[in-house]
GUVOPA-363553 format. One line per field, with one value per residue: residue number from 0; residue in one letter; x, y, z of N, C-alpha, C in turn. Coordinates in Angstrom, 2 decimals. Layout:
N
seq <- (NUM  ...) $
type <- (a  ...) $
n.x <- (X  ...) $
n.y <- (Y  ...) $
n.z <- (Z  ...) $
ca.x <- (X  ...) $
ca.y <- (Y  ...) $
ca.z <- (Z  ...) $
c.x <- (X  ...) $
c.y <- (Y  ...) $
c.z <- (Z  ...) $
This chain:
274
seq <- (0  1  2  3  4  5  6  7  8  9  10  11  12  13  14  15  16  17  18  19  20  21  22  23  24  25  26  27  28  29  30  31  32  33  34  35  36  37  38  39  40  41  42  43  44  45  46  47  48  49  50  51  52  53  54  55  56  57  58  59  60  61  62  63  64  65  66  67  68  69  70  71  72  73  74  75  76  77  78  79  80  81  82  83  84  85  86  87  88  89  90  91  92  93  94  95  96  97  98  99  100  101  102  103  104  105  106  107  108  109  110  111  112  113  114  115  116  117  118  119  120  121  122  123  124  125  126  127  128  129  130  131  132  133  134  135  136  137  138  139  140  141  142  143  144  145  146  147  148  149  150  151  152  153  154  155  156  157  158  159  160  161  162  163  164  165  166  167  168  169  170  171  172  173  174  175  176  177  178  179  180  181  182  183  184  185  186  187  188  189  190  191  192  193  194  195  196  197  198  199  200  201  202  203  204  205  206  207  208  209  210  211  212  213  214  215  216  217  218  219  220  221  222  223  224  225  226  227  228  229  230  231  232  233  234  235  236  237  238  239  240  241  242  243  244  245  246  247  248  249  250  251  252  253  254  255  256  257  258  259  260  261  262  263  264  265  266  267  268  269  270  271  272  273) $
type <- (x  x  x  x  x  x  x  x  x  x  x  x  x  x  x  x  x  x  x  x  x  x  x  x  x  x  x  x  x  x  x  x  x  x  x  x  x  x  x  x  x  x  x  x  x  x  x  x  x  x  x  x  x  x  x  x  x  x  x  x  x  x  x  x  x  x  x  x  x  x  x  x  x  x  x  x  x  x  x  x  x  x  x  x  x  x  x  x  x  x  x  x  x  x  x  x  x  x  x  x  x  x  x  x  x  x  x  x  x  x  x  x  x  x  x  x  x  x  x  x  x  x  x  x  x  x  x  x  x  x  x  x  x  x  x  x  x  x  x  x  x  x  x  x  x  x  x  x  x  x  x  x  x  x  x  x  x  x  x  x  x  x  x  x  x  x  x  x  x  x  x  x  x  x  x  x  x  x  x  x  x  x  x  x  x  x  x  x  x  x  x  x  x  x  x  x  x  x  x  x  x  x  x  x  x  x  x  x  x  x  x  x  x  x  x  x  x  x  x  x  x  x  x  x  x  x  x  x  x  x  x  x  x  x  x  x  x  x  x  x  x  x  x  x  x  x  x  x  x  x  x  x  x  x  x  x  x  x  x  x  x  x  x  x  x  x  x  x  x  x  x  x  x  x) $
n.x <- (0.85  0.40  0.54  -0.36  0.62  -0.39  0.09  2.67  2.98  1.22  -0.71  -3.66  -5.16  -5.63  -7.86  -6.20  -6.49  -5.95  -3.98  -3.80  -1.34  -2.25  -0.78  1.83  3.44  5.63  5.03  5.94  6.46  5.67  3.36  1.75  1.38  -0.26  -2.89  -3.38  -5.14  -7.60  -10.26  -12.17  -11.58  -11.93  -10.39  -9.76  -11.08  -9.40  -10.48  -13.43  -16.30  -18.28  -20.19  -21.27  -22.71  -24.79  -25.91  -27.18  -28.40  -30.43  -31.79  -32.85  -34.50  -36.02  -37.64  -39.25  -40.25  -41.75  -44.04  -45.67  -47.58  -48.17  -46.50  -44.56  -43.50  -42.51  -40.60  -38.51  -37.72  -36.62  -34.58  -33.44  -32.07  -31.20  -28.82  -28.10  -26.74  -24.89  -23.32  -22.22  -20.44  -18.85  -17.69  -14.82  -13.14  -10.37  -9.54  -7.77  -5.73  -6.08  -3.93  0.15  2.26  3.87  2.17  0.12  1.22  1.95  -0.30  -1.34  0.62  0.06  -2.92  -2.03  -0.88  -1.90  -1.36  -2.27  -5.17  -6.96  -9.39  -11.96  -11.98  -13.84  -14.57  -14.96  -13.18  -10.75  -8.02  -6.99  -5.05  -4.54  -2.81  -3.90  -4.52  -5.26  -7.29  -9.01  -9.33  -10.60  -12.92  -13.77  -14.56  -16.82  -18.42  -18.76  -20.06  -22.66  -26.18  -25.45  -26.02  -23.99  -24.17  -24.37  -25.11  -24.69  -24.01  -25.52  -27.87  -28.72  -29.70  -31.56  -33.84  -34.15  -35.22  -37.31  -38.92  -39.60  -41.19  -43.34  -44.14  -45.06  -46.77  -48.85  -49.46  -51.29  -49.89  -49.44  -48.94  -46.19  -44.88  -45.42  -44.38  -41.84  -40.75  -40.02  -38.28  -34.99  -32.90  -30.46  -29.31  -26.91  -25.38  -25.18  -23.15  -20.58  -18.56  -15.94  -15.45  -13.07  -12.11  -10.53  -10.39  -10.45  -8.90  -6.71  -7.78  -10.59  -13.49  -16.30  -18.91  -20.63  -23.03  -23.88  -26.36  -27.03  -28.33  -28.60  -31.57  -33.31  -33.12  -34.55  -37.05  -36.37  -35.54  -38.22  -39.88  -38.16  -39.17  -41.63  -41.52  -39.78  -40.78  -42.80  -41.11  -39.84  -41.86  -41.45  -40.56  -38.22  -37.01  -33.78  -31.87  -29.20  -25.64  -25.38  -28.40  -28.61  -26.39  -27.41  -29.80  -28.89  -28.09  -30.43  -30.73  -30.83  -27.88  -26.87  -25.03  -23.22  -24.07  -23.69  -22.66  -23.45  -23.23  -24.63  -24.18  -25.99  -25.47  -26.54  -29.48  -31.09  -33.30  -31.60  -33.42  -33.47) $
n.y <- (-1.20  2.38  5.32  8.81  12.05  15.37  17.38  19.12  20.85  21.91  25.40  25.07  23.13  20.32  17.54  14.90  11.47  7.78  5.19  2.28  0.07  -2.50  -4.04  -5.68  -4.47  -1.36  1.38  4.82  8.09  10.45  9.28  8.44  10.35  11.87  9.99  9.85  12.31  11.30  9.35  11.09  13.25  16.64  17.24  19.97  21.01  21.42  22.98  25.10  23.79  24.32  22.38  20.70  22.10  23.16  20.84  20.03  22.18  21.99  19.30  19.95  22.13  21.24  18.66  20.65  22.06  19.59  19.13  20.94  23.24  26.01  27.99  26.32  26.32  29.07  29.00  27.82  29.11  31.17  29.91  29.01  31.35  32.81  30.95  31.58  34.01  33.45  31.63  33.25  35.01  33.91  31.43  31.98  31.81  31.54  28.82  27.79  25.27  22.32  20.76  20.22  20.23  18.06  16.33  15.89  14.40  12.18  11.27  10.44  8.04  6.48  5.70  4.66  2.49  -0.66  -2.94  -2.69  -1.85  0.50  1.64  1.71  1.55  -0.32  0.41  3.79  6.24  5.34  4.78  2.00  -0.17  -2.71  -5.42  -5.99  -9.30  -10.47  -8.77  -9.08  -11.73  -11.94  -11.04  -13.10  -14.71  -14.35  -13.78  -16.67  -17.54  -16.28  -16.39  -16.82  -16.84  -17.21  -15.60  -15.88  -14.34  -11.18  -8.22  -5.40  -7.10  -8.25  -5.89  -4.87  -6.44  -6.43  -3.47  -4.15  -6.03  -4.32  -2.06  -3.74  -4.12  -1.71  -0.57  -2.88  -2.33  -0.06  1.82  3.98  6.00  7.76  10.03  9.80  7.58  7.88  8.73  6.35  5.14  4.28  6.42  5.31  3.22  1.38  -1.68  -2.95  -2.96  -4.12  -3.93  -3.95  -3.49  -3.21  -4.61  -3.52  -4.00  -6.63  -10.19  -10.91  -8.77  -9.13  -8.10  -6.72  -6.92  -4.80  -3.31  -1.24  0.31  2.77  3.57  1.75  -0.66  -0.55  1.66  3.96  3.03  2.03  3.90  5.32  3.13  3.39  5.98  5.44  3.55  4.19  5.70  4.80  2.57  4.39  4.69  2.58  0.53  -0.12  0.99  2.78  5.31  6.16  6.30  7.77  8.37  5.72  6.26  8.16  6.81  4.73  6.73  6.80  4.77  2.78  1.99  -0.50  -2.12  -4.67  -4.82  -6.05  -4.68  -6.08  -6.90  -8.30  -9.67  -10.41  -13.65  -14.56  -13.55  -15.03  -18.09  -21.16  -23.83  -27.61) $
n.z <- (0.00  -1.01  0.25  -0.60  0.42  0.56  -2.74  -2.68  -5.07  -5.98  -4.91  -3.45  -0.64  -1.76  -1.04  -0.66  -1.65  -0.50  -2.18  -3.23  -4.42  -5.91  -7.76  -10.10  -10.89  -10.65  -9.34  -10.45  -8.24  -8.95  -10.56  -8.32  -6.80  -8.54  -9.28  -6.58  -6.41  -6.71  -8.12  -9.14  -9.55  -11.27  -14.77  -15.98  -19.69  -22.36  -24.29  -24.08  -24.09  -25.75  -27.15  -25.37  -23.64  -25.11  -26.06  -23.34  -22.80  -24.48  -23.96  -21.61  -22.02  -24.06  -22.36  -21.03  -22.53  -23.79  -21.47  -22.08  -21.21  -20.84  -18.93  -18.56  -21.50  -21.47  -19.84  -21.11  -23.59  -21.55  -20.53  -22.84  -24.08  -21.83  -22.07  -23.82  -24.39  -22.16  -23.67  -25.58  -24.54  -23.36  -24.66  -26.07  -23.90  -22.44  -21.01  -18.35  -17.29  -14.53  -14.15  -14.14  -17.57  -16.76  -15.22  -17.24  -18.70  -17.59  -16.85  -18.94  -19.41  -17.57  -18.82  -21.22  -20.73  -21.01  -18.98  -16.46  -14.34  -13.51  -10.83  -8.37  -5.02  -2.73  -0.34  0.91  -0.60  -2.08  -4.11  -6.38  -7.58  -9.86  -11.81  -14.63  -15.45  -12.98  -12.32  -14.43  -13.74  -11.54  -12.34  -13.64  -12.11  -10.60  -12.72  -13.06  -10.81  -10.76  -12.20  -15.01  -18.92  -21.49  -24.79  -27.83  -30.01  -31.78  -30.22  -31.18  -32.14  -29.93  -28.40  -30.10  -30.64  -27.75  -27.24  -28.95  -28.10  -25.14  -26.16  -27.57  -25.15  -24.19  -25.75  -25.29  -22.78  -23.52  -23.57  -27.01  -28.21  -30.06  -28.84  -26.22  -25.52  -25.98  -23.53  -21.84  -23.63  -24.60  -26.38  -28.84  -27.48  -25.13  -24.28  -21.14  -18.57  -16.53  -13.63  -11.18  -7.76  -5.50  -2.61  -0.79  1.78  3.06  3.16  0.44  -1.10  -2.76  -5.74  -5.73  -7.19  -9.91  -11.82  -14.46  -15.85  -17.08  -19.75  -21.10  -22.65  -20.82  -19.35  -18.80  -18.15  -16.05  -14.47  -14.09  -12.42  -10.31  -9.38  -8.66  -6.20  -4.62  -2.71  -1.53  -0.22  1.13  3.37  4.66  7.95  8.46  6.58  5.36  4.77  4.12  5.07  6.70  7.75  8.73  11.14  12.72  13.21  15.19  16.75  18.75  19.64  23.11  24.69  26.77  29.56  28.85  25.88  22.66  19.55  16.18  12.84  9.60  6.80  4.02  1.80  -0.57  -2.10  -3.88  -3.67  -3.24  -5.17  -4.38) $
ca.x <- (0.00  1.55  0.20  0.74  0.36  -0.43  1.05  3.92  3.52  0.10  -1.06  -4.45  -5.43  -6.41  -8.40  -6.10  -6.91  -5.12  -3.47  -3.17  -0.84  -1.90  -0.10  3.86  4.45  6.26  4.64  6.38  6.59  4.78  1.92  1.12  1.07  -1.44  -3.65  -3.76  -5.87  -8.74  -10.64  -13.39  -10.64  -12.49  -9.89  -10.06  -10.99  -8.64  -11.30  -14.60  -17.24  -19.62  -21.43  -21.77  -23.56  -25.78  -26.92  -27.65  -29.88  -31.52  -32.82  -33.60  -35.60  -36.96  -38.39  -39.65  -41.42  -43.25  -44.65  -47.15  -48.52  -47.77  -45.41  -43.16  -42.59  -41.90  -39.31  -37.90  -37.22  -36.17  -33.31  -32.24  -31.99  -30.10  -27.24  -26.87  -25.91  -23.41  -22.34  -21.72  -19.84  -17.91  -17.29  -13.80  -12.60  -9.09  -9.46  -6.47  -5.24  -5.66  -2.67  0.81  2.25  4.21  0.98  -0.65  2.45  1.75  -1.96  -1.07  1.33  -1.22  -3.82  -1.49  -0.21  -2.94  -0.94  -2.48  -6.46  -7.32  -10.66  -12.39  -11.91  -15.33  -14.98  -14.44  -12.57  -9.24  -7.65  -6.65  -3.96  -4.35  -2.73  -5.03  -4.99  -5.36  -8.57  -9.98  -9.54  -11.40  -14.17  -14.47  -15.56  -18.17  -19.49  -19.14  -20.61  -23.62  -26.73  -25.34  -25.60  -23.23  -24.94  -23.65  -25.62  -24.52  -24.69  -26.32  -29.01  -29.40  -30.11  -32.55  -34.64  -34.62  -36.10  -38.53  -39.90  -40.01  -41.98  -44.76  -44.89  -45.55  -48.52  -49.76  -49.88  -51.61  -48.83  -49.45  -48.27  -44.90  -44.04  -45.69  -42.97  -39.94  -40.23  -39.35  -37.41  -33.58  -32.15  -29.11  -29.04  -26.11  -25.36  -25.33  -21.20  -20.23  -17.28  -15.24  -14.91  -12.19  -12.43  -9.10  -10.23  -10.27  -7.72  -6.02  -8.17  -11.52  -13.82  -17.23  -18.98  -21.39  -23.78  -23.79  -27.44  -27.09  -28.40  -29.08  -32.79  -34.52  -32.77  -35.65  -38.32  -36.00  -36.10  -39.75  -40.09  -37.40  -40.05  -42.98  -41.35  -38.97  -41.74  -43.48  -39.92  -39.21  -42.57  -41.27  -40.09  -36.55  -36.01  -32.46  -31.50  -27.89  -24.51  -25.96  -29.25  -28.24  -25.65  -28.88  -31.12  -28.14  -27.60  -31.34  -30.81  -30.30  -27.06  -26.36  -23.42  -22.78  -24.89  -23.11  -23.37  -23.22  -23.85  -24.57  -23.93  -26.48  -24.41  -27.05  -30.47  -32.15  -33.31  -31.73  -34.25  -32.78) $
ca.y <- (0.00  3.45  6.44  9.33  13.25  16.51  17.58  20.37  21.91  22.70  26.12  24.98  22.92  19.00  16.38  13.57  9.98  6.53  4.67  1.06  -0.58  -4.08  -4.78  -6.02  -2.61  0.01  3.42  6.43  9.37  11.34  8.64  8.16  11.89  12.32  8.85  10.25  13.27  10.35  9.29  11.85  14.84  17.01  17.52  20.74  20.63  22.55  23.85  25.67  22.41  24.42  21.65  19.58  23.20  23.51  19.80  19.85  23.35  22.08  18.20  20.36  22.48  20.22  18.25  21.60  22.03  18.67  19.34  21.24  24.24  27.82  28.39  25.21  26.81  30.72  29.27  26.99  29.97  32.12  29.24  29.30  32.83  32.61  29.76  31.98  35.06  33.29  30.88  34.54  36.22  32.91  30.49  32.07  32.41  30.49  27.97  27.69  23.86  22.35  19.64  20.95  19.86  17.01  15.53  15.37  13.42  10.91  11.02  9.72  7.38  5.91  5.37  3.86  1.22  -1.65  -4.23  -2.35  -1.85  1.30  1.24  2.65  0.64  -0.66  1.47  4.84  7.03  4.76  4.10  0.77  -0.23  -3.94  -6.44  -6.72  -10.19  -10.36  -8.04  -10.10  -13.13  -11.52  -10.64  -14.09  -15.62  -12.65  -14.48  -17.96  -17.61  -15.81  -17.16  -15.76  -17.70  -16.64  -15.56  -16.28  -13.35  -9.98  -6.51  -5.04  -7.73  -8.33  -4.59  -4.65  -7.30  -5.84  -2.69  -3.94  -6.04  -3.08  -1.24  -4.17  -4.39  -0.66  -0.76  -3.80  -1.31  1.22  3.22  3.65  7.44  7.76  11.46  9.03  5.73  7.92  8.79  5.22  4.33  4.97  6.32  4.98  2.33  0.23  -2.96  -2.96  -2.82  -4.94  -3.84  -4.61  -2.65  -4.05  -4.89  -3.61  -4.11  -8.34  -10.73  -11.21  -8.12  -9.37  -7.77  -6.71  -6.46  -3.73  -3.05  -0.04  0.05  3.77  3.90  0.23  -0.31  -0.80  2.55  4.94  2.50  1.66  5.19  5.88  2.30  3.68  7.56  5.28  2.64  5.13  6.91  3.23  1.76  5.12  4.42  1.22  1.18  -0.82  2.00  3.37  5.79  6.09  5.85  9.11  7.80  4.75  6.85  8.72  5.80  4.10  7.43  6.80  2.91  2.93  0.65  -1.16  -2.81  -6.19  -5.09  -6.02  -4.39  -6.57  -6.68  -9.06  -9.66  -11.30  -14.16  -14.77  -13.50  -16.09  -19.38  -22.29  -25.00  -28.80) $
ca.z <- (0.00  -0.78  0.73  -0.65  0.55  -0.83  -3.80  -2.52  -6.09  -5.88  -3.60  -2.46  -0.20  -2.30  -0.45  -1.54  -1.38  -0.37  -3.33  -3.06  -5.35  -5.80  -9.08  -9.95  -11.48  -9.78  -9.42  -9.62  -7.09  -9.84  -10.90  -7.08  -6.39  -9.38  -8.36  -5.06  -6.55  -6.71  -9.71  -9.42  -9.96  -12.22  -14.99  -16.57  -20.70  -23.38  -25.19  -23.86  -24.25  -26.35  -27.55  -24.12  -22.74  -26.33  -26.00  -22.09  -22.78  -25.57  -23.41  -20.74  -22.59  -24.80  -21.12  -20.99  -23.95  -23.58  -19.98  -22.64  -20.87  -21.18  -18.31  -18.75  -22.77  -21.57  -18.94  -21.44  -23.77  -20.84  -20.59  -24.31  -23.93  -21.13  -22.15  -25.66  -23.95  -21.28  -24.25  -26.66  -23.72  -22.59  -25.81  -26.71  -23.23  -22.34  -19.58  -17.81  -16.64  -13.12  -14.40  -15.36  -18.46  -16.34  -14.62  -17.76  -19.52  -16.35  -16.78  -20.46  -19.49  -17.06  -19.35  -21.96  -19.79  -20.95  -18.35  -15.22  -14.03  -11.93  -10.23  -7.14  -3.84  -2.23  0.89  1.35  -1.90  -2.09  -5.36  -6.44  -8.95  -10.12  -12.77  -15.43  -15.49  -11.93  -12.18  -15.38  -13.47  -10.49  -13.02  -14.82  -10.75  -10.40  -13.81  -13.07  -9.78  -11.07  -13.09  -16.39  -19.95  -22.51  -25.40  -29.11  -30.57  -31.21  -29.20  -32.08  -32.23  -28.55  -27.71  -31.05  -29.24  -26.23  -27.79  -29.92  -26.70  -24.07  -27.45  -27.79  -24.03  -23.91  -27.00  -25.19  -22.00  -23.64  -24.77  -28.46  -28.89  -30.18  -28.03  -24.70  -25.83  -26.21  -21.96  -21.57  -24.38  -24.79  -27.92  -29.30  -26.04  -24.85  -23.50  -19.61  -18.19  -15.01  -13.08  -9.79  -7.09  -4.57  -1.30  -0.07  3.97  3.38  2.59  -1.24  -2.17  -3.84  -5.95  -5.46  -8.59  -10.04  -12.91  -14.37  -16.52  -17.79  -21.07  -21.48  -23.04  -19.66  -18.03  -18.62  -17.22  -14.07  -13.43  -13.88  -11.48  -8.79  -8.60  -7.96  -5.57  -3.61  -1.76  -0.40  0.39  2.29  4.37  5.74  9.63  8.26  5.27  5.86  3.38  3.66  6.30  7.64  8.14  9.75  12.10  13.10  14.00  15.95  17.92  19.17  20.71  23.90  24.83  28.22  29.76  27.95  25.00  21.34  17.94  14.83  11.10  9.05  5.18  2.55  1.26  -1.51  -1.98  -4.86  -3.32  -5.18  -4.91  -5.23) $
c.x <- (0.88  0.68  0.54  -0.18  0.08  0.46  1.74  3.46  2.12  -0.28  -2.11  -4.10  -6.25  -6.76  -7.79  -6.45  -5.81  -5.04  -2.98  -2.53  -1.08  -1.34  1.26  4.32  4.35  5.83  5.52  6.21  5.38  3.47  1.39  0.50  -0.71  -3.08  -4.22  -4.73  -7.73  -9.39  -12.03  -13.11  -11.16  -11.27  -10.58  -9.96  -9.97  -9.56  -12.75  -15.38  -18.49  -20.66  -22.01  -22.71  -25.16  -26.50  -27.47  -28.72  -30.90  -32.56  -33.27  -34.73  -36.90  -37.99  -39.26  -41.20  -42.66  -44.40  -45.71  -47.91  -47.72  -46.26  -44.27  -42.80  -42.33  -40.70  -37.89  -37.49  -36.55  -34.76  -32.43  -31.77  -30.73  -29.16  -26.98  -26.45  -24.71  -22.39  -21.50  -20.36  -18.67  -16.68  -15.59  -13.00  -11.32  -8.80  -7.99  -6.06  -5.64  -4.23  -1.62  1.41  2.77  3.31  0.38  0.12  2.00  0.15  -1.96  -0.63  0.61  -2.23  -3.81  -1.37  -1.95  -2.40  -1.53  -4.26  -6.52  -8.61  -10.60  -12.19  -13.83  -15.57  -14.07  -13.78  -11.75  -9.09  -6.78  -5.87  -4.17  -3.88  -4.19  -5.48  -5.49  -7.13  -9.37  -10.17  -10.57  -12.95  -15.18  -15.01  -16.17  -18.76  -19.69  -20.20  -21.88  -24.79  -26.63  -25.38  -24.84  -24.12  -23.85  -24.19  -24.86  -24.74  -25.77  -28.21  -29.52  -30.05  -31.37  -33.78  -35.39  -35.32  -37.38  -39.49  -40.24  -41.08  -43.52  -45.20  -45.94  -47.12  -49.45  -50.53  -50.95  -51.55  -48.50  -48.98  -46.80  -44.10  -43.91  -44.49  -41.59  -40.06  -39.64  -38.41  -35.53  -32.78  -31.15  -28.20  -27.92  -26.02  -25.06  -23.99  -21.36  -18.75  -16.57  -14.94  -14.25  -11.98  -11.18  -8.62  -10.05  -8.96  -7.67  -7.26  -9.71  -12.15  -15.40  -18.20  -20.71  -21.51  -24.50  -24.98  -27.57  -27.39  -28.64  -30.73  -33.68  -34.08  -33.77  -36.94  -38.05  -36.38  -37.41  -40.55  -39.27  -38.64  -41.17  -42.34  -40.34  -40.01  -43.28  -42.45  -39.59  -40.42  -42.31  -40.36  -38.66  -36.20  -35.02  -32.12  -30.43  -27.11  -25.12  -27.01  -29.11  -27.39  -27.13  -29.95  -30.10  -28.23  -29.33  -31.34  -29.80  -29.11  -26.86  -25.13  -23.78  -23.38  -23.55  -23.47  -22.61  -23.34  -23.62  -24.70  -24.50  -25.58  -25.23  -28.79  -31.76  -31.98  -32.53  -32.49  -33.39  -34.06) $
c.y <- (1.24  4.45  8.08  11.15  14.28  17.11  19.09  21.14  22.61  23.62  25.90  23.90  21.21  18.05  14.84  12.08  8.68  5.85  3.15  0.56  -2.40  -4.71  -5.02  -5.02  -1.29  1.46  4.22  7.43  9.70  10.44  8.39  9.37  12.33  11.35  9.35  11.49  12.71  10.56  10.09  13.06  15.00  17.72  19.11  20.71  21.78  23.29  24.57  24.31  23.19  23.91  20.62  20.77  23.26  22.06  19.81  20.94  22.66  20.43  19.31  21.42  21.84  19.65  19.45  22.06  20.96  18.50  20.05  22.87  25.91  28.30  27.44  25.94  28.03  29.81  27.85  27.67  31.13  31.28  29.21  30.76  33.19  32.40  30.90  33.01  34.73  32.46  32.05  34.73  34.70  31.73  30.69  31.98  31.30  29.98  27.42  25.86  23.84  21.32  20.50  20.24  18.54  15.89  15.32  14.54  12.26  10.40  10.41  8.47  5.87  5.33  4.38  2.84  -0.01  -3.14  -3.79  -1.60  -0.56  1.86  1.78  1.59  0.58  -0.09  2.69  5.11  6.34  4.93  2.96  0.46  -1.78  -4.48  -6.26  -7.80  -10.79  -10.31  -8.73  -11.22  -12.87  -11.47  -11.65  -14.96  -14.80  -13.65  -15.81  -18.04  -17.31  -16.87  -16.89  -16.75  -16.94  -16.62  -15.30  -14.79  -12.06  -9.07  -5.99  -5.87  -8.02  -7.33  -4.32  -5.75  -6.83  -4.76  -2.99  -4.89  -5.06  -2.44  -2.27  -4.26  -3.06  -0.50  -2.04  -3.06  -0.60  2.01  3.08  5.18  7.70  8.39  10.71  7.80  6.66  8.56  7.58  4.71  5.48  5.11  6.55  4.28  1.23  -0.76  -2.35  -3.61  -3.60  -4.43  -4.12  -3.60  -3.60  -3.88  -4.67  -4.03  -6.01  -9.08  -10.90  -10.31  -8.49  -8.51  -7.78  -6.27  -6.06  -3.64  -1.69  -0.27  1.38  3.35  2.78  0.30  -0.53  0.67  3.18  4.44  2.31  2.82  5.57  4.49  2.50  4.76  6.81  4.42  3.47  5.57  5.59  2.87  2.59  5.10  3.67  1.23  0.56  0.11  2.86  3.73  6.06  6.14  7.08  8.70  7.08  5.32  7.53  8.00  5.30  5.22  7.19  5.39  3.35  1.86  0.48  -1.97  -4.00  -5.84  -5.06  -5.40  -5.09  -6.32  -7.86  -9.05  -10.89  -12.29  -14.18  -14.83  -14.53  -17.24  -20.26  -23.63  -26.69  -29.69) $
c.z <- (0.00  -0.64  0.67  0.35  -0.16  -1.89  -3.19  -4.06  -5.78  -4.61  -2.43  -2.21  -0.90  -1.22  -1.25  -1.26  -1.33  -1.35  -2.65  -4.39  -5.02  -6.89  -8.89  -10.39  -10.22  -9.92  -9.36  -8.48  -7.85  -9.92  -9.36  -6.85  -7.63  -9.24  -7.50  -5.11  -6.11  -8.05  -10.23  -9.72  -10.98  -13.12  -16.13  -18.39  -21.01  -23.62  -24.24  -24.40  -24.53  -26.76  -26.49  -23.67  -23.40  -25.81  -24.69  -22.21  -23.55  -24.96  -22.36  -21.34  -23.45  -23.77  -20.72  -21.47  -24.10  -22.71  -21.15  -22.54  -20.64  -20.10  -18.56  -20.37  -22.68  -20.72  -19.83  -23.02  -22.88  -21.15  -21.70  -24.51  -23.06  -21.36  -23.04  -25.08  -23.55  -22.21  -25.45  -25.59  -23.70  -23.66  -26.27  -25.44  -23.10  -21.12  -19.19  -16.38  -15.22  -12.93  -14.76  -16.41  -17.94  -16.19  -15.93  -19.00  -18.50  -16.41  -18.31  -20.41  -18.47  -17.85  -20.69  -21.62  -19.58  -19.54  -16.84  -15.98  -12.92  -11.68  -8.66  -5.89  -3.34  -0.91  0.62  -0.09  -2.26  -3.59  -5.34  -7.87  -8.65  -11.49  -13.47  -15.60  -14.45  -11.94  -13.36  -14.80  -11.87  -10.85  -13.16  -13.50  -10.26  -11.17  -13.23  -11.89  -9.78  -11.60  -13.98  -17.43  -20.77  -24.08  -26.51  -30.27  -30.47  -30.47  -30.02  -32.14  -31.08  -28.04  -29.01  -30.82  -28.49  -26.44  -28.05  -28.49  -25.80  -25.47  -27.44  -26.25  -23.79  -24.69  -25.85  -23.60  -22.10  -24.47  -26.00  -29.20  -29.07  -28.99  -26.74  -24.68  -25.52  -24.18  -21.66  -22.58  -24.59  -26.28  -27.99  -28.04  -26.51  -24.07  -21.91  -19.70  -16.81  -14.93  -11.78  -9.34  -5.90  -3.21  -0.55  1.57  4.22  2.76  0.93  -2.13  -3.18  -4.25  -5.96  -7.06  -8.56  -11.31  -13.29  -15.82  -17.01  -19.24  -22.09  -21.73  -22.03  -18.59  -17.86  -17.88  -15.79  -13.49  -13.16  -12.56  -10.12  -8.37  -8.22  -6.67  -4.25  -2.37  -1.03  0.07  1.55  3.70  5.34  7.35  9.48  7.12  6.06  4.50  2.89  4.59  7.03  8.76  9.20  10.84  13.06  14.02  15.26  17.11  19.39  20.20  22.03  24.70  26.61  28.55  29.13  26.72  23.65  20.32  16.92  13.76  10.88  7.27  4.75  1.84  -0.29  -1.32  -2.61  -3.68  -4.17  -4.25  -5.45  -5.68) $
């Protein structure tokens, strides 16, 4: 484990993060120091991101525009109105680095390096440096262990499927209006990503693995099934809404001499029936 401190070059004040090296390659001074920023360091772009500002005004307005009724389309021209002024005044301006030219030779040299994996730790901010083959072979007993079949079909044709079912489920719903289909449907949807986050607090390091469903053809319905299901789950007298939460309820139990506090961990929620 290498630990590193704040970067001496920089004036403020960075919140850096713990760097575990679990791979056979040797970090630098420099690639630790930059690591240690954590992997949520917002790097600053070259250019002004005129067209990430233009497309974010124009869905939010658009969500705007469909709501229908007189005030949702004045405040959804007030907003295009808005962005084009601050994007006139702002578009040429010259954003000035938070990397210097070194760090972002290391932030290159990092990202080149296909023989190493770097990934978020499963508690707390850490960063984690692993072997790639290491971390693939961590992956491929996530899968086996699972109920997964391997499927012989393409991406292309699996996610064109999956479409055109969510589409007749929706008609068979009801929903037969195009403008009403595209709230649930995702355009230009990808396959659903699995990744490992690593358990640096147990022995030989395992990985905890996570499904990342952004933009996959069932995201828009999960979300419209999390806004109805959130607000019954939060009724329940066991809903705990996050480490806060739970700090909160705990401060309320009243403890006595001999009394213990435990936890316990889900090994596996499906039944398997023999």
């Amino acid at each position: 484990m290498d630990k590193q401190k704040s970067m001496g070059k920089v004036k403020r004040k960075l919140d850096t993060k713990v760097v575990y090296n679990n791979s056979s390659k040797k970090l630098t001074e420099e690639q630790l120091e930059l690591l240690s920023l954590g992997l949520n360091f917002g790097i600053t772009p070259r250019k002004f991101p005129l067209l990430e500002y233009v497309t974010a005004a124009e869905v939010l307005c658009k969500k705007l525009e469909d709501i229908g009724d007189a005030d949702s389309v004045e405040k959804a021209r007030y907003v295009r109105n808005e962005v084009f002024i601050h994007l006139k005044r702002s578009y040429k301006m010259k954003i000035r680095s938070n990397l210097t030219p070194a760090q972002r030779k290391v932030l290159r040299e990092l990202k080149d390096d296909d023989t190493i994996i770097i990934c978020p730790a499963d508690k707390g901010k850490a960063v984690v440096v692993e072997d790639r083959d290491v971390y693939m072979a961590k992956t491929q007993d996530q899968i086996h262990e699972g109920d997964y079949v391997l499927s012989n079909k393409s991406e292309k044709t699996i996610l064109r499927k999956l479409h055109r079912k969510l589409m007749d489920q929706l008609i068979a719903m009801g929903i037969k209006d195009f403008k009403e289909q595209r709230r649930f449907a995702v355009t230009g949807p990808v396959m659903a990503s699995m990744a490992l986050l690593i358990k640096v607090h147990k022995k030989n390091f395992p990985g905890r693995a996570y499904v990342s469903q952004i933009d996959d053809p069932s995201y828009k319905i999960c979300k419209e099934l999390t806004d109805i299901l959130n607000p019954i789950d939060e009724k329940g007298d066991s809903f705990v809404k996050d480490t806060y939460h739970f700090k909160e309820m705990l401060a309320q139990v009243e403890m006595q001499h001999g009394f213990m506090v435990g936890s316990l961990d889900i090994a596996q929620l499906k039944k398997r029936w023999k």
